[in-house]
Structures are given as C-alpha cells and as structure tokens.
C-alpha positions as CSV (number, residue, x, y, z in Angstrom):
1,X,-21.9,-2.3,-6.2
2,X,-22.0,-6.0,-4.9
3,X,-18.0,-6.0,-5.9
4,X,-16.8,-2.8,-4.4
5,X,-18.7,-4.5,-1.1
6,X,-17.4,-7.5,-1.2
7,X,-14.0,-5.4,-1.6
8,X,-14.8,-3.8,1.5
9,X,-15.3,-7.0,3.3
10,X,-11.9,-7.8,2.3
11,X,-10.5,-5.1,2.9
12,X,-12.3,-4.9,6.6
13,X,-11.0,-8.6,7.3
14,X,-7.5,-6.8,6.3
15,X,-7.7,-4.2,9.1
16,X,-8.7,-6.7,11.4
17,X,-6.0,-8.8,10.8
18,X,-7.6,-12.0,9.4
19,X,-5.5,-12.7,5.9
20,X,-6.8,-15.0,5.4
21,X,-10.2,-14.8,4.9
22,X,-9.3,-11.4,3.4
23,X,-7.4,-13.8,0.8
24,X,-10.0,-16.1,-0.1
25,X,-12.5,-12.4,-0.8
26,X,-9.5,-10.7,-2.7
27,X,-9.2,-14.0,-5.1
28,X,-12.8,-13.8,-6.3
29,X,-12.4,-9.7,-6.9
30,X,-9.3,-10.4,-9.4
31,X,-11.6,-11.2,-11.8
32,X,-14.1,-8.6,-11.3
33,X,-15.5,-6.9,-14.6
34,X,-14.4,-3.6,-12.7
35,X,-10.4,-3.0,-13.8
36,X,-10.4,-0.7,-10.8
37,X,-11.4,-3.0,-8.2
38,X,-9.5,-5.9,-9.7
39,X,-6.5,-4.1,-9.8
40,X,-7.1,-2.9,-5.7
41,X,-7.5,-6.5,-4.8
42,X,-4.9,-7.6,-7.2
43,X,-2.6,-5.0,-5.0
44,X,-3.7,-6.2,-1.5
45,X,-3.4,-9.6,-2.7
46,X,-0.2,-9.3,-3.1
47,X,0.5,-7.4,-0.7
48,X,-1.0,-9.7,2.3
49,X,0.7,-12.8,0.3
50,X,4.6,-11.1,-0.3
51,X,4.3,-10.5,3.5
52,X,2.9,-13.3,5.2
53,X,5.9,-15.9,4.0
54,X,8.6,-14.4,6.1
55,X,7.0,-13.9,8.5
56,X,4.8,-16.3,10.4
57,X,3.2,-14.5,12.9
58,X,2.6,-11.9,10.9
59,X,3.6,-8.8,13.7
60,X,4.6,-6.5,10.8
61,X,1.8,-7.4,8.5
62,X,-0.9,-6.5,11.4
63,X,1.1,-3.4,12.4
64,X,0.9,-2.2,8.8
65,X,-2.5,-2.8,8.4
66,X,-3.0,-1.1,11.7
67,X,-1.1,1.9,9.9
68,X,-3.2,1.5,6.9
69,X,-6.4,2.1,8.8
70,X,-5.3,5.0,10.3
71,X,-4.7,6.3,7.3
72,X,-8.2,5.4,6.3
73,X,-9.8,7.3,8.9
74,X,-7.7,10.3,8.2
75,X,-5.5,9.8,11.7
76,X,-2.5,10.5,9.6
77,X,0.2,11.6,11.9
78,X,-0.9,7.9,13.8
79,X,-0.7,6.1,11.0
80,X,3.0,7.7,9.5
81,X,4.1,6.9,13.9
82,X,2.8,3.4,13.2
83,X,4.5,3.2,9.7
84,X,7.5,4.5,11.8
85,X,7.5,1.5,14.4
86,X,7.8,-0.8,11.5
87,X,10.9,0.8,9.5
88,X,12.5,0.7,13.3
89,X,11.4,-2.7,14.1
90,X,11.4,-4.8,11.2
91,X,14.6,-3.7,8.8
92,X,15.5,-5.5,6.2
93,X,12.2,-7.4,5.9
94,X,9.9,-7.3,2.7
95,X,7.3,-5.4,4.3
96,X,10.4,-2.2,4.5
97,X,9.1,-1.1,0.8
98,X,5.9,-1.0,1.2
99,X,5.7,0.9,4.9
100,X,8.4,3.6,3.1
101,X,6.0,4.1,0.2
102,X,2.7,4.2,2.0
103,X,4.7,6.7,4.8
104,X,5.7,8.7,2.2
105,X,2.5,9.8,0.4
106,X,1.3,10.5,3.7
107,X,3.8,12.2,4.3
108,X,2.8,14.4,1.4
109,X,-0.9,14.3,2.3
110,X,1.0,16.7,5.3
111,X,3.0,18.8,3.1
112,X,6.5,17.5,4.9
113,X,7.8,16.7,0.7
114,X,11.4,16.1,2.4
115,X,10.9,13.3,4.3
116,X,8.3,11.9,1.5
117,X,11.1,12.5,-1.3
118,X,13.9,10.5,1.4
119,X,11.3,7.7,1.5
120,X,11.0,7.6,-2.0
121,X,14.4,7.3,-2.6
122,X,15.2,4.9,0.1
123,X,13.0,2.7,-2.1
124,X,15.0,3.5,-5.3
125,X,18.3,2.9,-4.1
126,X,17.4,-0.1,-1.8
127,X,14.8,-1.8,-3.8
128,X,15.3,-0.5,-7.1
129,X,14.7,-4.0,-8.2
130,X,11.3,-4.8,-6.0
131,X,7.9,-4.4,-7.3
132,X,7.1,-1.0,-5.9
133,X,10.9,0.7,-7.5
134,X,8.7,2.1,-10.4
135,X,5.9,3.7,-7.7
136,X,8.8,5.2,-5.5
137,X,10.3,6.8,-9.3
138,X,6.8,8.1,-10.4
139,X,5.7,9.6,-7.0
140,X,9.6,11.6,-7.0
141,X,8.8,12.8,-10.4
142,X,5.8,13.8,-9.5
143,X,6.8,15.4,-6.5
144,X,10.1,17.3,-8.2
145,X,7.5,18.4,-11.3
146,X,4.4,19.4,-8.9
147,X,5.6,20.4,-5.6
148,X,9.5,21.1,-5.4
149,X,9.4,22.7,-8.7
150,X,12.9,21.0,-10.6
151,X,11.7,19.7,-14.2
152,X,15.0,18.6,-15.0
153,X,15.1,16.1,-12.0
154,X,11.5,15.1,-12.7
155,X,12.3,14.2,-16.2
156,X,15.2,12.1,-14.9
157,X,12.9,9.8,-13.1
158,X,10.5,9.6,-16.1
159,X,13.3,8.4,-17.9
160,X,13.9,5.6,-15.6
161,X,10.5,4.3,-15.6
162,X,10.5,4.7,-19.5
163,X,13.9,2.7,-20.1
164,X,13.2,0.6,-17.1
165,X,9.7,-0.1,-16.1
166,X,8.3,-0.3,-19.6
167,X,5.9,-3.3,-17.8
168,X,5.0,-0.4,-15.3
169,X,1.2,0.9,-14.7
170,X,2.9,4.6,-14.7
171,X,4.7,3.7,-18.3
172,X,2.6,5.7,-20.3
173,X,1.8,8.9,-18.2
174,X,5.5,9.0,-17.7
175,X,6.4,8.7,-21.6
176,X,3.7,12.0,-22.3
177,X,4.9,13.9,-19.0
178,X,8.5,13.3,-20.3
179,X,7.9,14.3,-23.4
180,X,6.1,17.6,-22.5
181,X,8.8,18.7,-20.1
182,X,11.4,18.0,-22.8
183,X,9.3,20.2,-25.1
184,X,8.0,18.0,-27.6
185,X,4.3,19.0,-29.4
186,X,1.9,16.3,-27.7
187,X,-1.5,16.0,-29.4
C-alpha cells in the first residue's frame, strides 16, 4: 500500500506539473517489489524525462499531463480536445507519439475505432522506430481482431511485433493470439 501511495504522490506532482519532484518519487518506485507499479513509474519516468529535454519550458509536457488528468477523472471528450491542441501545436516534437497513442485509446473508451485506428497508424508509419511503434501495432490488432472484426489484418500486426518487437511487453500475447487466428492447437 505505502508504494501504490507513494505512486500516487508522483503521479499527483505529474498532474500538477512539478517533474521534478514527480522524478525524484518515480526513481524510488522502479525498484518497488510490485512489477506493476515499477513498471507504471518506469513508464512515467520515461515519459516525463523523453519530454522534458526538447523542450525547456515544458508547454507540451504540462498540456499532456493536463490531458492525462482529464482522462483520469473520466472528462474524456476534454481530455482527447486537449490531446488535440498538442498534435496542432507541437508537430514534429517527441511528445507527438505519445499524445496520438493516449488520444487513441480514448478514443476507443468512446467507440469512434476510426479515428483510434488513424492514430494508431500515424504512430506506425511515423514512429515505427520509437518506443511506443509496438503499443500503436498491438492496440490495431486488437482493435481489427475485437472491434472491426478483420482477423487477417489483426494477424498482420501480430506478425510485426513478433518479427520485430521480440523485446516488446506485448511479444508473447501477440505470438499465442497469432497463432490462434492462424489456426494452430494452443494448449
């Protein structure tokens, strides 16, 4: 309990906009007994750090955290508007990835799959070499298998992250979920 609070105090110093005292929390939770809580600090870690280089003032940072506390207290048409502002006003900056990715599973929280799946391959085509290119792959898969209802396109993005991301978090639900939509008998 005294990590997932001190993961809210991070996370809380995030919304607010101080890095980096939400930093300096994160770096003690990455070595938190808890692999689910290390991993979420481990992700806003980077997250704060991958952004905050570029850009000194930090205006997109603080706008996307904005977005991701709207999102936190279920305002999600705000917080895909904020998201919006971002993609406008801040192309071509590493933050771009991360505001298409987190725009598009809200976008799928509101059923528009569409504009989620564009997002998703935004990030594909334009950062197919960027950390998140295996998150954007496994969340079309999963939205062509689930929601749109076209295995064979599905299985195509499995494939990627199989031949591609074998490093990725999504490697080995990709490699079963491959496997069962090619036909193969999965114990």
């Amino acid at each position: 309990m005294g990590q997932n609070a001190r993961y809210k105090v991070a996370q809380t110093s995030f919304y607010k906009g101080d890095f980096d005292w939400a930093l300096t929390q994160l770096k003690v939770l990455r070595g938190s007994t808890s692999q689910l809580i290390a991993n979420d600090a481990m992700q806003l870690s980077l997250l704060i750090s991958d952004n905050s280089l570029e850009d000194s003032t930090q205006t997109a940072l603080k706008k996307y955290a904005r977005a991701d506390l709207l999102a936190y207290q279920n305002k999600t048409k705000d917080a895909i508007a904020e998201l919006e502002t971002i993609l406008q006003e801040h192309k071509g900056e590493k933050i771009e990835d991360e505001a298409l990715l987190k725009q598009g599973e809200l976008l799928e929280t509101i059923k528009d799959y569409d504009a989620a799946k564009f997002n998703y391959q935004k990030i594909t085509e334009f950062y197919g070499n960027g950390i998140l290119a295996d998150d954007a792959h496994f969340a079309l898969a999963e939205l062509y298998r689930k929601v749109l209802n076209e295995p064979e396109k599905a299985k195509e993005h499995y494939e990627k992250i199989i031949y591609n991301y074998q490093d990725s978090y999504y490697f080995p639900q990709a490699r079963k979920t491959f496997r069962m939509l090619r036909g193969d008998s999965i114990n």
